[in-house]
Residue, then its C-alpha position, 0 to 999 in steps of 0.5 A: x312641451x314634450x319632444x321624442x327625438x329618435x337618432x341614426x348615426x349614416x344622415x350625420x354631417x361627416x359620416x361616410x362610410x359604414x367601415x370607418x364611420x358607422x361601425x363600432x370597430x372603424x377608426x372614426x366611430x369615436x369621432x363620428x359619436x361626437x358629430x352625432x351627439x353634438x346634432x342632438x344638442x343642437x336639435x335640443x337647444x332649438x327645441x329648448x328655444x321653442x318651448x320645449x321642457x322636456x326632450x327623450x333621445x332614443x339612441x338608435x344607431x346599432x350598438x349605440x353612437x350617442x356619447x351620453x358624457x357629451x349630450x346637453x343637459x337638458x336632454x335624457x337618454x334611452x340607450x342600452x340593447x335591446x330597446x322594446x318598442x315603442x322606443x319610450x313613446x307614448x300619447x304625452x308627447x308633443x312631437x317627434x324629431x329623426x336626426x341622423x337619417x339615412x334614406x330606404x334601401x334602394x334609393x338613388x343618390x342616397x349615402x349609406x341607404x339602407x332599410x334595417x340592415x345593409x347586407x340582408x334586406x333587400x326592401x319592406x313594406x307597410x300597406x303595399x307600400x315601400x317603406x324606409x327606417x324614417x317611415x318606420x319610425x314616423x308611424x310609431x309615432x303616429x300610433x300614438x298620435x304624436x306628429x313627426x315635424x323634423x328630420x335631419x340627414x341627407x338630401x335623399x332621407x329629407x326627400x323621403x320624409x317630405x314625401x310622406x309627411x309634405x310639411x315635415x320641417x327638413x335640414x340637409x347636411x350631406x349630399x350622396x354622390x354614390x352610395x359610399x360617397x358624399x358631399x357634406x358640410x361642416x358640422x359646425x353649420x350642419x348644427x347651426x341650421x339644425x338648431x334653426x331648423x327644429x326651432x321652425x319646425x315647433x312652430x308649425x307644430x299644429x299643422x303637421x298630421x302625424x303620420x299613420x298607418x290605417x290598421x290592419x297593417x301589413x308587414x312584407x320584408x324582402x331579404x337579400x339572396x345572400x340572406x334568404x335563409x333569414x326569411x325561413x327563418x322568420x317564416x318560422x315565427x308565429x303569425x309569419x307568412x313566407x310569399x317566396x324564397x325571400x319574402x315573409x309577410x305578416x298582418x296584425x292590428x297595428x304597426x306596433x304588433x307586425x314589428x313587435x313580430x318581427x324583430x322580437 
């Protein structure tokens, strides 16, 4: 069995902020590497557990947050920048996990949410509807087929991916109080349940449908009024539309060439 598992750094059990946790230059970043890449062994070790013989962990966290020194043997690593979509997918595998995840910008009681950046988009769309990182995420992996049946991170992000995908297997590791705050349990059970929790989402592999966007796919990015110079900038791009000041749409024939236009 072969399993994807994508990762973010903001939906890890003692993550807390931006600044001090999530960011390369914070005083915790090494710490928060470690909390990181210790969820995706427990993720493996549950997969593993449960038939799987084969994992790829896409480091997905800006400039990186998996500690490769660390990570399980059992596992092998996609990290470096830029990583050209898909992210190492293709119709071989089984199944894909998300550990680390954060909820979509905007979302109420949701810790550290964002969309792509936290300072310059404000929302995106997919098909007329909001859509966060996890969705963006879960429909590559439908492209080919390939159902996503675990998420991990926090209250906020499970609900998201529940609401999209109902039978999605979830771990909540962390509450949000506000969106700088949260309430987080030790990392030491984050993975106990984590490593519980992939092993149960393998075993309904076969009655979770991946999620899939019907083409054609539209793509709307909404950018934040400090940031509106980025939509005209994106505008610029071949087969980009600019709706307004802040707003840039595009429409193509699969997910993978509106964010191959996008970000590439």
């Amino acid at each position: 069995m072969k399993i994807w598992i994508m990762t973010d750094m903001e939906g890890v059990a003692g993550v807390f902020s931006f600044d001090d946790h999530a960011s390369p230059q914070g005083r915790w970043y090494d710490l928060s590497r470690e909390l990181l890449t210790q969820e995706v062994n427990a993720a493996t070790e549950g997969a593993s557990s449960a038939g799987a013989d084969e994992i790829l962990v896409v480091d997905g966290h800006g400039a990186g947050g998996v500690n490769v020194c660390e990570l399980d043997n059992r596992a092998r690593l996609l990290s470096g920048r830029p990583i050209p979509l898909p992210w190492g997918l293709d119709d071989a595998f089984d199944a894909a996990f998300i550990v680390g995840q954060h909820a979509m910008a905007g979302t109420e009681r949701a810790h550290l949410s964002h969309t792509e950046s936290h300072t310059s988009i404000q929302n995106v769309w997919m098909n007329g509807t909001k859509i966060g990182e996890l969705g963006i995420v879960a429909a590559v992996a439908g492209h080919f087929n390939v159902p996503t049946v675990f998420v991990t991170g926090d209250r906020a992000a499970c609900m998201e991916a529940k609401s999209i995908i109902p039978q999605v297997e979830t771990v909540v590791v962390k509450e949000g109080i506000s969106h700088g705050a949260a309430v987080s349990m030790t990392p030491n059970e984050a993975r106990r349940l984590i490593k519980e929790g992939a092993r149960s989402a393998l075993a309904k592999i076969d009655v979770i449908k991946p999620y899939r966007l019907h083409p054609p796919v539209e793509l709307r990015i909404e950018f934040t009024e400090a940031y509106k110079s980025s939509a005209e900038n994106l505008a610029m791009k071949p087969h980009m539309e600019r709706m307004d000041t802040r707003v840039v749409r595009t429409e193509g024939a699969d997910v993978l060439e509106v964010l191959r236009r996008w970000w590439y």
